[in-house]
C-alpha positions as protocol buffer text, in pm:
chain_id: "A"
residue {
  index: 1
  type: UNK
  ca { x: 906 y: -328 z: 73 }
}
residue {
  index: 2
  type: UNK
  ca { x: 763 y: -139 z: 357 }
}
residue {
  index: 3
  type: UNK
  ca { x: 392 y: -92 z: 451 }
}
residue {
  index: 4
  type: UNK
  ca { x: 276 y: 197 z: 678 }
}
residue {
  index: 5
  type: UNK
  ca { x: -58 y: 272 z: 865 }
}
residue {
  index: 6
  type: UNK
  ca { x: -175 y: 614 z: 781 }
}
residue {
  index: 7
  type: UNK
  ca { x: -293 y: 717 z: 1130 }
}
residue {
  index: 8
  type: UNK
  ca { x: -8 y: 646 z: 1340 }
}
residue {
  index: 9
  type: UNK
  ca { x: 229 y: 779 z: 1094 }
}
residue {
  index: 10
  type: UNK
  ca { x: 69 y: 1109 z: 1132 }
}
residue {
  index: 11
  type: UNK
  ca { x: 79 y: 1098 z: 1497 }
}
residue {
  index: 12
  type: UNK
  ca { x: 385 y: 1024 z: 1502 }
}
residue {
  index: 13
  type: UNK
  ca { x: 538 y: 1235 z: 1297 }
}
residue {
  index: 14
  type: UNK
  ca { x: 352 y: 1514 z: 1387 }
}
residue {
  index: 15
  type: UNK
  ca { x: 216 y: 1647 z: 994 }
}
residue {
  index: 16
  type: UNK
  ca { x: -57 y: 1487 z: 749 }
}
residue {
  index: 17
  type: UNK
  ca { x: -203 y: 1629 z: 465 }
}
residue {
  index: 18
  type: UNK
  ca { x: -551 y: 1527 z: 596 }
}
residue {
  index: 19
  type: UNK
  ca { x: -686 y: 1518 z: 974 }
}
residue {
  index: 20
  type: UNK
  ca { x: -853 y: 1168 z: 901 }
}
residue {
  index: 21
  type: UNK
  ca { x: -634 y: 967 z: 709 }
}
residue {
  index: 22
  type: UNK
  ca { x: -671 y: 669 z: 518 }
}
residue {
  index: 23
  type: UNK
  ca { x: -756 y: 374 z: 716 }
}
residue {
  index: 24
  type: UNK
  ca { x: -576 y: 120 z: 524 }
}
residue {
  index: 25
  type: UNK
  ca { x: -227 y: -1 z: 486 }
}
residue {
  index: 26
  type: UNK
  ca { x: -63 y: 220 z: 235 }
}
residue {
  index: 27
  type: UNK
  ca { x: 318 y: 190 z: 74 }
}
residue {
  index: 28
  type: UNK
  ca { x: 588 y: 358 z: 289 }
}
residue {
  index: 29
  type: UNK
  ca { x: 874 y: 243 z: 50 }
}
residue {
  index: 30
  type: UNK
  ca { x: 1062 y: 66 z: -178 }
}
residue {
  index: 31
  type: UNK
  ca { x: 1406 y: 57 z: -172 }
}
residue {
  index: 32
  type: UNK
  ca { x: 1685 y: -141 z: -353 }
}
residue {
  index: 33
  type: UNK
  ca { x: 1911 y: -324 z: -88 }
}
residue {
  index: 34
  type: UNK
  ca { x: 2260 y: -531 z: -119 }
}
residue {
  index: 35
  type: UNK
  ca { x: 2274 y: -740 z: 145 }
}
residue {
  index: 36
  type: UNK
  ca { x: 2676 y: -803 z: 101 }
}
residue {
  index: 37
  type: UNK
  ca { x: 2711 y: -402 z: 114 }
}
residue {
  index: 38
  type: UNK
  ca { x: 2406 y: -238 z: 343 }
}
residue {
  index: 39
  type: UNK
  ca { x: 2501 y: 80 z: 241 }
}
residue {
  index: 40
  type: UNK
  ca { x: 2132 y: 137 z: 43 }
}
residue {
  index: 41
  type: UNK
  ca { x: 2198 y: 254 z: -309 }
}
residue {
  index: 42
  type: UNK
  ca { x: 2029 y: 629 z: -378 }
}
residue {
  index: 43
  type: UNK
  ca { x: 2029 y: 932 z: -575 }
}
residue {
  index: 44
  type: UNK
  ca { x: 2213 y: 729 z: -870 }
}
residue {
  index: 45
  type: UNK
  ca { x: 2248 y: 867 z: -1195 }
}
residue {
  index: 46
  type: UNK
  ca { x: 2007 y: 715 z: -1436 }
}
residue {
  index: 47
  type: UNK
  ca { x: 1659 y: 832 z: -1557 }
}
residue {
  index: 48
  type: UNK
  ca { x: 1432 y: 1091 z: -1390 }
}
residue {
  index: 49
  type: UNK
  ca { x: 1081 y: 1063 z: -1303 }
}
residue {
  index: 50
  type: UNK
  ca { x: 878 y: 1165 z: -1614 }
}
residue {
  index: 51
  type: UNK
  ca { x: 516 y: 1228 z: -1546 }
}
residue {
  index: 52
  type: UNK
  ca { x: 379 y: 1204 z: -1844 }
}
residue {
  index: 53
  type: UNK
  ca { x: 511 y: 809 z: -1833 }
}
residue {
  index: 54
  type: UNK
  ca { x: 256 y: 777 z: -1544 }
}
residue {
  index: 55
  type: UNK
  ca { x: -47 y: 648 z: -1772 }
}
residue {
  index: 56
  type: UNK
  ca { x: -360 y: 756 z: -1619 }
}
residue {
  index: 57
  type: UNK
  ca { x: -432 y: 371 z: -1468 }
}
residue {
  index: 58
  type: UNK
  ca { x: -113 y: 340 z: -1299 }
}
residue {
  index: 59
  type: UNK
  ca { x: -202 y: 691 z: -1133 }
}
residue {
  index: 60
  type: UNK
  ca { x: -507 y: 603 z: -995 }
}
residue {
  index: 61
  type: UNK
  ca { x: -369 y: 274 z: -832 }
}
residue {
  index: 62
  type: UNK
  ca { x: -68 y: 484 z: -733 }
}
residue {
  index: 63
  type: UNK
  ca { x: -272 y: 746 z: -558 }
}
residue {
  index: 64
  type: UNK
  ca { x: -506 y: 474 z: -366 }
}
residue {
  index: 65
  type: UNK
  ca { x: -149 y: 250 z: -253 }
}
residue {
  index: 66
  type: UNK
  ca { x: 100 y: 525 z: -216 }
}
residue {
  index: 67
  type: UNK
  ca { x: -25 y: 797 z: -151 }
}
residue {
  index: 68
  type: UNK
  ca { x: 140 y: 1142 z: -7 }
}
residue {
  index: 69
  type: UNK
  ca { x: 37 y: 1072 z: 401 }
}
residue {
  index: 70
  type: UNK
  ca { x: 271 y: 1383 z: 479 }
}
residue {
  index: 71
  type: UNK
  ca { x: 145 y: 1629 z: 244 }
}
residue {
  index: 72
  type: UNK
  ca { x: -146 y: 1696 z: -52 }
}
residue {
  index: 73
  type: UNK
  ca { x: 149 y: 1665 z: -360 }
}
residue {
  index: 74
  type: UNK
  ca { x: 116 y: 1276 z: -454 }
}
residue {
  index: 75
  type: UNK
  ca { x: 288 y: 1327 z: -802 }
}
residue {
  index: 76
  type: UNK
  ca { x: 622 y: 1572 z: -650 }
}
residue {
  index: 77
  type: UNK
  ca { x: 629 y: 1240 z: -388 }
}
residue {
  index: 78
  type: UNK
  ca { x: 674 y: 998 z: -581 }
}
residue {
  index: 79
  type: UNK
  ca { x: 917 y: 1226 z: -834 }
}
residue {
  index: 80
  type: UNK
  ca { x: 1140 y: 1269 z: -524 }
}
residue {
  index: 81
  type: UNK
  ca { x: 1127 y: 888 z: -437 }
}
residue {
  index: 82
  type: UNK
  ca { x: 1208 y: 774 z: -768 }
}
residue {
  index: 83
  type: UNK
  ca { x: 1486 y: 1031 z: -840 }
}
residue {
  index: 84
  type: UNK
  ca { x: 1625 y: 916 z: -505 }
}
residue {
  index: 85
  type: UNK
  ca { x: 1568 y: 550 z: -504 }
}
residue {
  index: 86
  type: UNK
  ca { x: 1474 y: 442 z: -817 }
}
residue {
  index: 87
  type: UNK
  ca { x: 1739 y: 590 z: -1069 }
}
């Protein structure tokens, strides 16, 4: 579980969706890990992201916690970080 602070992940990675960004600690990732094989599991077969399984209170604490720092898309994020890490 990683955390990241909004502002200095902007400036240092040079893009954010907003020029004042949240000033809270927000989720940078999740990530399945194997400690007797570090090679970190991704883009596994397994279920895709389905939107419509988002129910409209999970989006709203999704959008506050994990939001999209690098761009304005919050739902294609988290499709692309579950197809990748969560499958």
């Amino acid at each position: 579980f990683v955390q990241q602070w909004p502002p200095t992940t902007c400036r240092v990675r040079g893009k954010c969706s907003n020029p004042r960004p949240i000033q809270i600690f927000t989720i940078h990732g999740l990530w399945p890990s194997n400690y007797s094989n570090p090679t970190t599991p991704s883009n596994c077969i397994g279920s895709q992201f389905k939107e419509s399984m988002v129910s409209p209170r999970l989006r709203s604490k999704l959008k506050r916690s994990w939001p999209n720092v690098e761009g304005s898309n919050d739902t294609r994020f988290w499709e692309g970080e579950w197809n990748k890490h969560g499958t």
